[in-house]
Every structure is written in C-alpha cells, then in structure tokens.
C-alpha positions as CSV (number, residue, x, y, z in Angstrom):
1,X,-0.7,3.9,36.0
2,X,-1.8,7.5,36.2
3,X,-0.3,10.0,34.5
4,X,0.8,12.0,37.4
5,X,2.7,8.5,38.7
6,X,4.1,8.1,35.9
7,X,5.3,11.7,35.3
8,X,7.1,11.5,38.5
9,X,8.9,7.8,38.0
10,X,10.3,9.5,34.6
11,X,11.7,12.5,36.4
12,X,12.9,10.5,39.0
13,X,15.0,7.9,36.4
14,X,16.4,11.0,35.3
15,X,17.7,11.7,38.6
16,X,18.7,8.1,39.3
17,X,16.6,7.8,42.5
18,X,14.5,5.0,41.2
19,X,14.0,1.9,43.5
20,X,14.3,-1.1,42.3
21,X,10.6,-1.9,42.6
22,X,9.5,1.3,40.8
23,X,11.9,0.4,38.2
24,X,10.7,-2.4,37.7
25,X,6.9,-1.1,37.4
26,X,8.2,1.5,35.3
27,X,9.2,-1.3,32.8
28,X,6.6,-3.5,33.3
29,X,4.5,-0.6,32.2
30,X,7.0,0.3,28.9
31,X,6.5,-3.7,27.8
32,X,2.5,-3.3,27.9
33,X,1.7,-3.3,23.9
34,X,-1.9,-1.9,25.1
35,X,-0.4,1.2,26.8
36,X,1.8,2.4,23.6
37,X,-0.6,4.9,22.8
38,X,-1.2,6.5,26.2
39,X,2.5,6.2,27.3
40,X,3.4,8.5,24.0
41,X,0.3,10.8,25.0
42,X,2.1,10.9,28.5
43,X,5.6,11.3,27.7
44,X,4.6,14.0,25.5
45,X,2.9,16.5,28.0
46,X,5.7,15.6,31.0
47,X,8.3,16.7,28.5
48,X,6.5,20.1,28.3
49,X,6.9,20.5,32.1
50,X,9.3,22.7,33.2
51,X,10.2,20.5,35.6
52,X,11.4,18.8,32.4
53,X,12.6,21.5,30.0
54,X,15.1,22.9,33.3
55,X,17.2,20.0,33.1
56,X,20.3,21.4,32.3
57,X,22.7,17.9,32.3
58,X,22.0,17.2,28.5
59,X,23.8,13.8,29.7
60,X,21.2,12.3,31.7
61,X,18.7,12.9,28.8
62,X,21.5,11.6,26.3
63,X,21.3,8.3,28.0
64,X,18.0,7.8,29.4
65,X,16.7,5.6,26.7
66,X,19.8,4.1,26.2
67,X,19.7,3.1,29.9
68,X,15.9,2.2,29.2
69,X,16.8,-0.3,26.3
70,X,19.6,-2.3,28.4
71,X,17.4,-2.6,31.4
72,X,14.5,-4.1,28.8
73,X,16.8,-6.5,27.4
74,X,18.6,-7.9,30.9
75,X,14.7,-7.6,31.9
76,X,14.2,-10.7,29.2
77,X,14.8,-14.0,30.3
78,X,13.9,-12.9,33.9
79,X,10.5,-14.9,33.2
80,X,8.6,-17.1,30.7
81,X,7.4,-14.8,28.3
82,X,9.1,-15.1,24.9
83,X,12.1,-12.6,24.9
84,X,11.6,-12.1,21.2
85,X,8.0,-11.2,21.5
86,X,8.9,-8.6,24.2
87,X,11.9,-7.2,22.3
88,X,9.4,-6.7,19.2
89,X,6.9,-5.1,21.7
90,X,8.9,-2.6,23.6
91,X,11.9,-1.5,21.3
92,X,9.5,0.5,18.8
93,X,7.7,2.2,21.1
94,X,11.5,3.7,22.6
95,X,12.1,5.0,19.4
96,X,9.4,6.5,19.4
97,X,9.8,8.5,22.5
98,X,13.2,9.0,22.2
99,X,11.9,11.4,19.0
100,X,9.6,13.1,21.5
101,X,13.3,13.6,23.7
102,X,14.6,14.7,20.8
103,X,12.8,17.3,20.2
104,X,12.6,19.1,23.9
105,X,16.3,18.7,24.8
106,X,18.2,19.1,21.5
107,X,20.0,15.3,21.7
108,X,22.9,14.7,20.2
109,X,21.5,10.9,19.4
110,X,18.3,8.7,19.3
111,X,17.9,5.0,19.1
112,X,18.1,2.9,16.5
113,X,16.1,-0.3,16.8
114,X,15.8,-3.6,14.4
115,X,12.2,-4.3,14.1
116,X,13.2,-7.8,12.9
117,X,14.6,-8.7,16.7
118,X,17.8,-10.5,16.4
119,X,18.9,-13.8,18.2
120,X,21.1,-11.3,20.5
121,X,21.5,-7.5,20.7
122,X,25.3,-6.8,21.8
123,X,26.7,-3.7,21.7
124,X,30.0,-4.0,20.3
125,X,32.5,-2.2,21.8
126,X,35.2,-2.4,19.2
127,X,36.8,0.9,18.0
128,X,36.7,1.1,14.2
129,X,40.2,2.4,13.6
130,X,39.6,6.7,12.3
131,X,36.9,8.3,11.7
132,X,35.0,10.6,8.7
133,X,33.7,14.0,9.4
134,X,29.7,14.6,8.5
135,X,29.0,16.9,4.9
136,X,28.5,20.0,4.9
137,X,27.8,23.2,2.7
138,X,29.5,22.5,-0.3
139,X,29.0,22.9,-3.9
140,X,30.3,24.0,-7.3
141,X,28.4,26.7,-9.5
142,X,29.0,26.2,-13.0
143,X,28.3,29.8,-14.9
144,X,26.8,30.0,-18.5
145,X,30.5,31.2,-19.9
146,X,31.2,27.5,-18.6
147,X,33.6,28.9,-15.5
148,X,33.6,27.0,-12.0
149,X,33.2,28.7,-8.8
150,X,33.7,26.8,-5.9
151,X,31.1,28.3,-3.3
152,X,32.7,26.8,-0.1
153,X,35.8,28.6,-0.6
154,X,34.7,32.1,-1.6
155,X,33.2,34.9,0.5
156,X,29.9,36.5,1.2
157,X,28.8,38.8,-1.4
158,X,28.0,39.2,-5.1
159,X,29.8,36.5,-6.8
160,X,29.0,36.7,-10.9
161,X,26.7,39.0,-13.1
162,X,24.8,36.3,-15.2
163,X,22.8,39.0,-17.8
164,X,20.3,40.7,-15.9
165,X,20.9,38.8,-12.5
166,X,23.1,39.3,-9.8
167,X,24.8,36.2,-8.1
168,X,25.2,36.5,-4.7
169,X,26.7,34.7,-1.7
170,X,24.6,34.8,0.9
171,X,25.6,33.6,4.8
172,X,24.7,29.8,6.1
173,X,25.6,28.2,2.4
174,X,22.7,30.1,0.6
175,X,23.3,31.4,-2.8
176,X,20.8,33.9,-4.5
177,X,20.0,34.9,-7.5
178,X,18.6,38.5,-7.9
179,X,16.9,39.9,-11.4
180,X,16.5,43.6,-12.3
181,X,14.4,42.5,-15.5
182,X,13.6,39.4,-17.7
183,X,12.9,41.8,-20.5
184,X,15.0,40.9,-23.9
185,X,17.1,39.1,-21.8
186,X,19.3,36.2,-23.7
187,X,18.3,32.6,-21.3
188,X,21.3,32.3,-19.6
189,X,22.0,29.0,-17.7
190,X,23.5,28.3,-14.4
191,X,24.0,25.0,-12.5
192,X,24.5,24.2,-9.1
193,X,26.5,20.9,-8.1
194,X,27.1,19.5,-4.1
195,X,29.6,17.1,-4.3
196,X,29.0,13.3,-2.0
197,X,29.6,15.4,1.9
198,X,27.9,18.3,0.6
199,X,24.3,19.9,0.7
200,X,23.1,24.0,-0.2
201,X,20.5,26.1,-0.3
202,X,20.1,28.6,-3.5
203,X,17.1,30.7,-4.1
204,X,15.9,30.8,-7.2
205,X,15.3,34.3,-9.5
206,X,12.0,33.9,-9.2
207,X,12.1,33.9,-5.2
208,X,11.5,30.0,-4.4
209,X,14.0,28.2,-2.7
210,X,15.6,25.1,-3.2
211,X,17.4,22.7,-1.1
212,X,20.1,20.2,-2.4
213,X,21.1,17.3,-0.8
214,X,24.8,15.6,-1.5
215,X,25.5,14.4,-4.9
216,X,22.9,16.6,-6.5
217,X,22.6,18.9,-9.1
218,X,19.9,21.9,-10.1
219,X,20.1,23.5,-13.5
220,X,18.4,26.3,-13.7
221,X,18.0,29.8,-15.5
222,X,19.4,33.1,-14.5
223,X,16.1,34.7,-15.0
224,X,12.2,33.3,-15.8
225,X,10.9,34.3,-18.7
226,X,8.0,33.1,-20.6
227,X,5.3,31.0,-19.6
228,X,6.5,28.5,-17.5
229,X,9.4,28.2,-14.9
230,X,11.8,25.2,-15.7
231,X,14.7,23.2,-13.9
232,X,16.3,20.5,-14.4
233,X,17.1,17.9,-11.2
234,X,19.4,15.2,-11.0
235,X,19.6,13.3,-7.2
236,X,17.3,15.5,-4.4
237,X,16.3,18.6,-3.2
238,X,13.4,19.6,-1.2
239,X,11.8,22.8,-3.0
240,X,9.3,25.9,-1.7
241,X,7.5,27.5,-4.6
242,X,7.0,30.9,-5.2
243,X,3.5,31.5,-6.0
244,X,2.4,32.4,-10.1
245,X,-0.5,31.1,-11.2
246,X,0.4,32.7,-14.6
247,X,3.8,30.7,-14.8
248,X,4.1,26.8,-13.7
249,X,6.9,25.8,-12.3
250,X,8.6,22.4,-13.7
251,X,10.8,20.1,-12.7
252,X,12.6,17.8,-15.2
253,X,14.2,14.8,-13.3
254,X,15.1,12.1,-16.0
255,X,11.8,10.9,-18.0
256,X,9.9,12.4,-14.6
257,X,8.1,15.8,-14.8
258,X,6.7,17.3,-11.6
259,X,4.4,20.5,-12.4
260,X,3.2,23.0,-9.7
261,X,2.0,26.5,-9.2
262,X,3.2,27.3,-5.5
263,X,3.8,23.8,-3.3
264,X,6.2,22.3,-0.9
265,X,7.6,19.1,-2.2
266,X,11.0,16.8,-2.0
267,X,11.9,15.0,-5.6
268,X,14.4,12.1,-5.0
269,X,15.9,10.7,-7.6
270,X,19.6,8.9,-7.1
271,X,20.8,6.0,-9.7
272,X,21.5,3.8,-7.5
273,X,17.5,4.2,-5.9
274,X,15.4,1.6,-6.8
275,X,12.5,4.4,-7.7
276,X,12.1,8.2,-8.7
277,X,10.4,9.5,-5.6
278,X,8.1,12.7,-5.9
279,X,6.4,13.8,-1.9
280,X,4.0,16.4,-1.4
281,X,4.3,18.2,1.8
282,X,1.9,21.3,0.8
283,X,0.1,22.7,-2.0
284,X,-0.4,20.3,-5.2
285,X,1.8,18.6,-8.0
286,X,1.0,16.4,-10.7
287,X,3.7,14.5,-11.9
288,X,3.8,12.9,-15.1
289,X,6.2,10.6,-16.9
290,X,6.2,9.8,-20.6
291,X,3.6,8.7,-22.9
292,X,2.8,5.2,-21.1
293,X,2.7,6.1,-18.1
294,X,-0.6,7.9,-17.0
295,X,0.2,11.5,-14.5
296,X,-1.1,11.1,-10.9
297,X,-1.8,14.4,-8.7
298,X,-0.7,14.3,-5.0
299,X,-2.1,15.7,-1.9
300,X,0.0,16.6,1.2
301,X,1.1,13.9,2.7
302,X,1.5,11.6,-0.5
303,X,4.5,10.3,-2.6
304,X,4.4,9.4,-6.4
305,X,6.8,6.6,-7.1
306,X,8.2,5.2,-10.5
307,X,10.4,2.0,-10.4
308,X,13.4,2.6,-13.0
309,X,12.7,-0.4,-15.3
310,X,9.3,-1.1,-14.9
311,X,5.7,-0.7,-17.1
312,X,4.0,-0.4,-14.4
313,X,3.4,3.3,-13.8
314,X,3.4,5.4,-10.6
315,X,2.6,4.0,-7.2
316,X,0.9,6.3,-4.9
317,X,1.0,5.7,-1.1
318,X,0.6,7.9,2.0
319,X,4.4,8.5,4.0
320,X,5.5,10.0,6.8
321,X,7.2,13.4,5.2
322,X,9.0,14.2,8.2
323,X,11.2,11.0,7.4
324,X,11.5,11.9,4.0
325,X,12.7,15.4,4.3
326,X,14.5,14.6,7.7
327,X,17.9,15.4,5.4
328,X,16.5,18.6,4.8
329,X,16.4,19.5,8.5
330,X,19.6,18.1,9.4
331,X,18.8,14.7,10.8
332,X,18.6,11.2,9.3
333,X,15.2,9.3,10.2
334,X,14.3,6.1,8.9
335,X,11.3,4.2,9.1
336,X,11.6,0.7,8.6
337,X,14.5,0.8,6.7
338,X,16.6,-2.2,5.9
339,X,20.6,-1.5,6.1
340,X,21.7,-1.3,2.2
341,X,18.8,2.0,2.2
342,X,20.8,3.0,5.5
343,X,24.4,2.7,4.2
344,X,23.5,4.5,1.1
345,X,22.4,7.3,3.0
346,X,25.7,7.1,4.6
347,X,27.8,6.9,1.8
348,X,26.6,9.8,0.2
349,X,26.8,12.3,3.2
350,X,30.4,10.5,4.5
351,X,31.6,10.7,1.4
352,X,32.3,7.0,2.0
353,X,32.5,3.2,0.3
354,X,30.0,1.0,1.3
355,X,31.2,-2.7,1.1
356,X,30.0,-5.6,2.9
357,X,31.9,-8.7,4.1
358,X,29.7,-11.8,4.2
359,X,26.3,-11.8,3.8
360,X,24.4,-8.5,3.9
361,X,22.6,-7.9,7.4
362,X,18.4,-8.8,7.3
363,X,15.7,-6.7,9.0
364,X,14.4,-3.5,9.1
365,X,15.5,-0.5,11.0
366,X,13.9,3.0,12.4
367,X,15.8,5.7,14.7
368,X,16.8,9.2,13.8
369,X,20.4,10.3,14.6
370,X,21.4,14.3,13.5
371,X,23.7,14.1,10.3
372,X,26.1,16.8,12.2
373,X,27.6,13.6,14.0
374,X,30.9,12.1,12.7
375,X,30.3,8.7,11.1
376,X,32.0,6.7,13.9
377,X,29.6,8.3,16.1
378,X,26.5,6.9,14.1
379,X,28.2,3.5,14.0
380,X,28.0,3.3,17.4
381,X,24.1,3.4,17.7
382,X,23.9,1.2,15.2
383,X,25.8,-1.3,16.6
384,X,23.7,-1.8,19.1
385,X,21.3,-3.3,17.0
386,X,23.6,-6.3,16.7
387,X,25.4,-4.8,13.4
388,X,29.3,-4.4,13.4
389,X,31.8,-2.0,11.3
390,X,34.8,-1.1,10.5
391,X,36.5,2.3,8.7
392,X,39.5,1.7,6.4
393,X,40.3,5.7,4.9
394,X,37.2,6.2,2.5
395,X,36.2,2.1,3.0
396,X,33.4,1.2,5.6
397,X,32.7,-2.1,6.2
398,X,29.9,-4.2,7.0
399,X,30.9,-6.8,9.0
C-alpha cells in the first residue's frame, strides 16, 4: 500500500466513511507482521498533517484504536489462520501507534494489550462499585527543629528559614531551597516525604532538581558544603544535576551509592521491588554498592540493577527510559509488564490495596494510560485485556 493510500484510509476511519472493502484492506494491511515497521514510519508523518492535527473531536481519536482492536478480533475466526497467531501479530503494533496518537492529540487513554494472547479477550462491562481519585502533589517537609509542614495545605511563599537558606513554596508543587552562603554554616537537615497518592518537585540549594514519586522520601541538606553533595533516597525520584566538577553529587539509597558530576538519572528503589534500579538518561554515574559488589558506570540509555538478596552484583542492560521515567511525565507506560509490577504501580499512586482472588493473572502487558485518570477509569482499559476488578473503599480486587 502506498503511503499516500494509506494516509487517506486513516483519515477517512476517522471520519467513518470507510467501506467495507477498504476496511477490510486497511486491516488486512495492520495484520501484515512484515509491514510493522513501515506502517509506524507511516502513521507517524500522517499524524503531522494538518489534515490530522485540525481534528478537533478528541472523541473520534479517543476511540480509533479502540475501534481498530474490536474489528481485529471479530476479524479472527473469519478464516483459517490461527486467531492466536494473529492476535500476537497485530495487538503490539496498536500499542504502538496508539503512543504515536498519543502524542499529537493529547488522549486521555492508550491501549493496553496482553502480549501473552489469552483464550478470549472480553471486555467486561461490569461497574466496579466507587471509585479512587489519581495522586497528586502531596508531601510532608520535616524541618531540622523536627517540626512538620504539610506542603499541600500551605501557600505559595517562603515557608521556613533553615540557617542560611530560605524555604520557599513555589507554584505547581515545587519547593525550593535558596542559600545566601554555605560559609560557617551549622549542616542543617531537611527531608521531604510524599505520602502513597502523592508525588513533588523540590529544587535542591545547590540548583538541581529532584522529582519524587509516591511513597518516597529525599533527605537532604539545607545548604552544600564541603566536597561533595550528599542525599539520601528512599523509594524514587528522577534527578537533574547541577553541574560542579569540584563537588560530586551522591546519592545514598540503602547499601546503593550513585555518584555523578552533572547527569540525568531516575533511582528506584521500593521494598517491595524485586531490585534497586539506577537509569541513566544523560550524562554519567557510577554506582557502587558495598565491598562485594564491584561499581559499574552507565551510559545514556542504561540501567544498573541490584537484586535485594542476592551475591550476584549489578546487572547492566539497555531500557527504554521513556518507560521508566513515564511517572515523571505524568503517564504510566509499561513494557512487557506482567500484572503484580502493574498493580503495584497502582497501589502506590491510588493509594490502594492490592489483593487478588484466585490465582494471580499470567502474561505480560504494554500500553500507556496518563496517571491524571481516576482508577476506575484505568480499570477499564485493562479489562479489555481479559482481566476483571472490583473496588471495595481502599480494597481493589483481582478477580
């Protein structure tokens, strides 16, 4: 199919003017295994059409893919091919694109596919009874005096003198910390906490900025002194050095240490994680653990993990970063991710209680859904991957 064909079948399904013959062509097309690559090269440059970028019915784009999976799937059984093999083919690749969607029309949801194809997909259309509101910027900043503020409930504005630095409430959940001098200055320390459902952004006194997700904590000094830079991290944040060569920075998360001069990089670190994850987005880290295990140093692109209870050292591995720091920019993305790394996820940013009734769901899982959505709301795009739930107050259940 040429590009310019297929251009015009995709602006047409938006419109709903499709025959059924070019429908038909247009998933025959979509099932091709061969023609993933070029599709996605396709898709991509009609979505920067105008013809594209004018549509101002966000609906039609909300359901497009949507519309594009059911078709697929009442497509199977229509002839001899395996349905399995064709669900395996096609449903990937629409996850795929509906990221490129994403991305050009602002969609409230994406897709989420099981890689390991079921023996049906059903969309369940059972209303879990309530509902639970997404996270949002909240946190608790312990001063070195030991007093609590709760930074959610006070205003914009300076907040706490802490020696030398000025605390300060910025707009958007940001806090700041501003030094006049780090002179004869007693080391003062403060320490940021965001609750399960919360997530801020404080930038540090020496000008680098960290973001913490829910159930997280940073502890930190009011003011840099010395030679080196040091924090301590407990759960994630995504951090953006300041630059000074003369002063590492350091962050301390359990028996991990990650040590950089100026560098993007996410640290994740939650108990109930299987591994301490360092990623390098930009710049350079080494991270190093204790005596037995020997330090690695990361290039962009790469992530450093340490299995809790194991000799075994750090395993290095290439990852897609956007997935990784997806939390950071609002969205939850997963890559192959079977449903207990999923409901984890969920329970820390819903503030919610994962338990499963019967035996825990198999397969693997990638879509991307924004984390602004109300729970019930992700639910429903995961039920269509054959999974069912149901919300009891602060309970969710697997079903």
């Amino acid at each position: 199919m040429r590009k310019a064909d297929f251009k015009e079948l995709l602006n047409r399904y938006l419109n709903d003017s499709l025959s059924v013959e070019e429908l038909q062509e247009l998933l025959a097309h979509l099932q091709k295994q061969e023609n993933t690559e070029t599709l996605q090269q396709i898709i991509q440059q009609a979505l920067q059409d105008n013809t594209f970028r004018n549509l101002a019915d966000k609906t039609r784009t909300d359901i497009i893919f949507r519309k594009l999976m059911q078709q697929a799937r009442n497509e199977q059984g229509t002839d001899n091919s395996p349905p399995r093999k064709k669900l395996f083919i096609l449903l990937p690749w629409l996850a795929t694109a509906a990221a490129v969607l994403a991305g050009v029309f602002l969609v409230t949801w994406l897709v989420f596919i099981k890689e390991a194809p079921p023996q049906k997909l059903v969309l369940s259309h059972t209303t879990p009874p309530g509902d639970v509101a997404p996270g949002g910027n909240k946190a608790f900043l312990q001063l070195a005096d030991g007093s609590v503020i709760t930074l959610d409930d006070t205003d914009t504005g300076m907040l706490a003198q802490q020696g030398p630095a000025r605390v300060i409430k910025l707009d958007n959940g940001r806090l700041q910390y501003n030094s006049t001098s780090a002179q004869d200055a007693a080391t003062l320390y403060n320490t940021i906490t965001t609750p399960r459902g919360g997530q801020y952004h404080v930038i540090l006194p020496d000008g680098s900025k960290v973001w913490l997700n829910a159930a997280s904590s940073l502890r930190f000094p009011t003011v840099f002194a010395g030679r080196e830079r040091s924090v301590q991290l407990t759960g994630e944040a995504y951090f953006e050095i300041a630059h000074n060569k003369s002063m590492p920075f350091h962050v301390q998360v359990n028996e991990i240490r990650v040590e950089v001069l100026g560098t993007h990089f996410n640290v994740m670190s939650y108990e109930n994680e299987s591994a301490v994850a360092t990623t390098l987005l930009q710049g350079s880290v080494r991270v190093a653990g204790n005596t037995m295990y020997m330090p690695v140093v990361l290039k962009p692109g790469q992530q450093a993990s340490l299995q809790r209870q194991s000799a075994q050292g750090f395993s290095v591995h290439d990852v897609d970063t956007e997935s990784v720091i997806a939390w950071k920019n609002g969205l939850f993305q997963f890559n192959s991710a079977d449903i207990q790394t999923i409901m984890r996820q969920l329970e820390r940013w819903y503030d919610v209680r994962v338990q499963y009734k019967g035996p825990i769901p198999e397969g693997h899982y990638s879509g991307i859904v924004p984390r602004d959505n109300n729970l019930l709301k992700v639910l429903r795009i995961l039920e269509e991957s054959d999974l069912k739930f149901a919300i009891e107050g602060k309970k969710l259940y697997v079903l």
